[in-house]
C-alpha positions as CSV (number, residue, x, y, z in Angstrom):
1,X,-1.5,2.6,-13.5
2,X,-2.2,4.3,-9.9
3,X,-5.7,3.3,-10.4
4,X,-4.7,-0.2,-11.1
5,X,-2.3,-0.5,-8.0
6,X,-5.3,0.5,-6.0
7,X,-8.0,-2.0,-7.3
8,X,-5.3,-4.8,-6.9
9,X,-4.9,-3.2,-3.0
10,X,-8.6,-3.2,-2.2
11,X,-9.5,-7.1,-3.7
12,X,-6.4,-8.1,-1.9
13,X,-7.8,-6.7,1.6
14,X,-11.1,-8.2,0.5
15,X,-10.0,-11.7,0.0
16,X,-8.2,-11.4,3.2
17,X,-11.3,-10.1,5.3
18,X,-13.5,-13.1,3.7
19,X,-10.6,-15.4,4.2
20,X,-10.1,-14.5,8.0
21,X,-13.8,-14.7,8.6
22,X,-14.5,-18.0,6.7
23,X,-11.7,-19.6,8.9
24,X,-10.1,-18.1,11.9
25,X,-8.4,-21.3,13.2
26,X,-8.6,-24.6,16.1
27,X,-7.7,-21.7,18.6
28,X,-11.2,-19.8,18.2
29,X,-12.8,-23.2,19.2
30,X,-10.3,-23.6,22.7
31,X,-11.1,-19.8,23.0
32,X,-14.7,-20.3,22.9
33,X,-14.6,-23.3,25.3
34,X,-13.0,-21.3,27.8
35,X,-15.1,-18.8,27.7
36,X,-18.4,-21.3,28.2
37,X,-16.4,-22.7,30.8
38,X,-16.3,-19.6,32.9
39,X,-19.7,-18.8,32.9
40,X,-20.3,-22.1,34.4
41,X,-20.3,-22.9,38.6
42,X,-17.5,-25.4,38.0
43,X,-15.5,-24.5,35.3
44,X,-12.9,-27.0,35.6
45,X,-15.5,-29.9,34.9
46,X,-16.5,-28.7,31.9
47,X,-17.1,-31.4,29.5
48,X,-18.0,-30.6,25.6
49,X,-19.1,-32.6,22.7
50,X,-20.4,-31.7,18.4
51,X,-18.5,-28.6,18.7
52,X,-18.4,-27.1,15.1
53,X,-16.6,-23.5,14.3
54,X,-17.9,-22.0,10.7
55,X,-16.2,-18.2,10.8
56,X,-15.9,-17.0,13.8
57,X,-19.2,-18.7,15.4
58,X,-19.0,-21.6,17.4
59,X,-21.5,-24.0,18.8
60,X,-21.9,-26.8,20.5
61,X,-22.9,-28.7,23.8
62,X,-21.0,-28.7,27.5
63,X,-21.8,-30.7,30.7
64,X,-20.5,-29.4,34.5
65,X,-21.4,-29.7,37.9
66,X,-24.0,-27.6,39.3
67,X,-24.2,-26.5,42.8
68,X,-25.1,-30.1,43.9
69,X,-21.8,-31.4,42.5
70,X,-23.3,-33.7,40.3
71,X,-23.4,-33.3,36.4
72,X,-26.4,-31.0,34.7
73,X,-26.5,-32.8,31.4
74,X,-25.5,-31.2,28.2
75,X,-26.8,-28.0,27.4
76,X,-26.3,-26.2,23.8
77,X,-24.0,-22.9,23.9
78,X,-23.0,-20.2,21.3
79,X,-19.9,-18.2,21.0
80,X,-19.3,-15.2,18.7
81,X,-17.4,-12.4,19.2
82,X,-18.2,-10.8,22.8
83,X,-21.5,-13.0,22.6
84,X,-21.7,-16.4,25.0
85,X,-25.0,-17.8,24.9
86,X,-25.7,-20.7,27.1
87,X,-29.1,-22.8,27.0
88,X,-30.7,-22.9,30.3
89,X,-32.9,-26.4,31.3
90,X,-36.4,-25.8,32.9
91,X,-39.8,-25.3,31.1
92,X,-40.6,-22.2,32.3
93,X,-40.9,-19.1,29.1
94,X,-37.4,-17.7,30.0
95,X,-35.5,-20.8,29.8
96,X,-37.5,-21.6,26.4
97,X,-36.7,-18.4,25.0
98,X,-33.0,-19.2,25.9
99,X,-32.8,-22.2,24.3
100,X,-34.3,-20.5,21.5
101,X,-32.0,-17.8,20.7
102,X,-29.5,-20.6,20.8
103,X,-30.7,-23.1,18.3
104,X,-31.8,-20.2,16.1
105,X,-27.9,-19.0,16.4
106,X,-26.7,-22.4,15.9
107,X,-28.8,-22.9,12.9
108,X,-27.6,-20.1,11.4
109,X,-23.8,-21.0,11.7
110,X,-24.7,-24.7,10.9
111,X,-26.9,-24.0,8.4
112,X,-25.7,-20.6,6.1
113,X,-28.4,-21.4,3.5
114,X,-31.8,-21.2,6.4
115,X,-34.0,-18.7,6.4
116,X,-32.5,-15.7,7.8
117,X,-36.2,-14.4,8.6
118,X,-37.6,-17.6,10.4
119,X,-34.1,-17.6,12.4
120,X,-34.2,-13.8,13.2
121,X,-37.3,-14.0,14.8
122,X,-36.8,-16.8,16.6
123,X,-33.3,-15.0,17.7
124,X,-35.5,-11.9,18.8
């Protein structure tokens, strides 16, 4: 019976954990907005569009002013957990390698079924 109690205690906390991952909530997606927005030069013009949550990943694309005051253009970003990716614009290696790591991320949480190898490395 103890044994019983136990196995019904552990699959409960198990569908819970898979539950709260698969779907945190519309609060995770203002969350991770906010959190682009302050790693931008103007947060309060922060503009975002195709911002999808799967989990507790979120991607999308935002638009702010730069130093210039004028509008950048929409740039991919990544949100999970402590992680805030944004893509950087420019051709130069570093700034491809950014906006890499952030399509590879975003593939992956738009995308469960892609090749976790191909998306690794591009990730690394």
């Amino acid at each position: 019976m103890k044994l019983k109690a136990i196995f019904y205690v552990a699959v409960t906390v198990g569908v819970a954990a898979y539950v709260y991952q698969t779907y945190v909530g519309p609060d995770q997606i203002a969350a991770a907005q906010s959190r682009v927005a302050a790693e931008l030069k103007d947060p309060s013009s922060a503009q975002f569009r195709n911002v999808e949550q799967v989990g507790d990943r979120v991607c999308g694309e935002v638009n702010a002013r730069n130093s210039f005051g004028g509008y950048a253009g929409f740039q991919q970003f990544y949100v999970k957990g402590d992680e805030v990716l944004l893509a950087t614009t420019g051709n130069d290696p570093d700034a491809m390698l950014q906006r890499a790591r952030v399509s590879s991320r975003c593939i992956e949480h738009l995308m469960p079924d892609a090749d976790p190898e191909a998306t690794a490395a591009l990730a690394n």
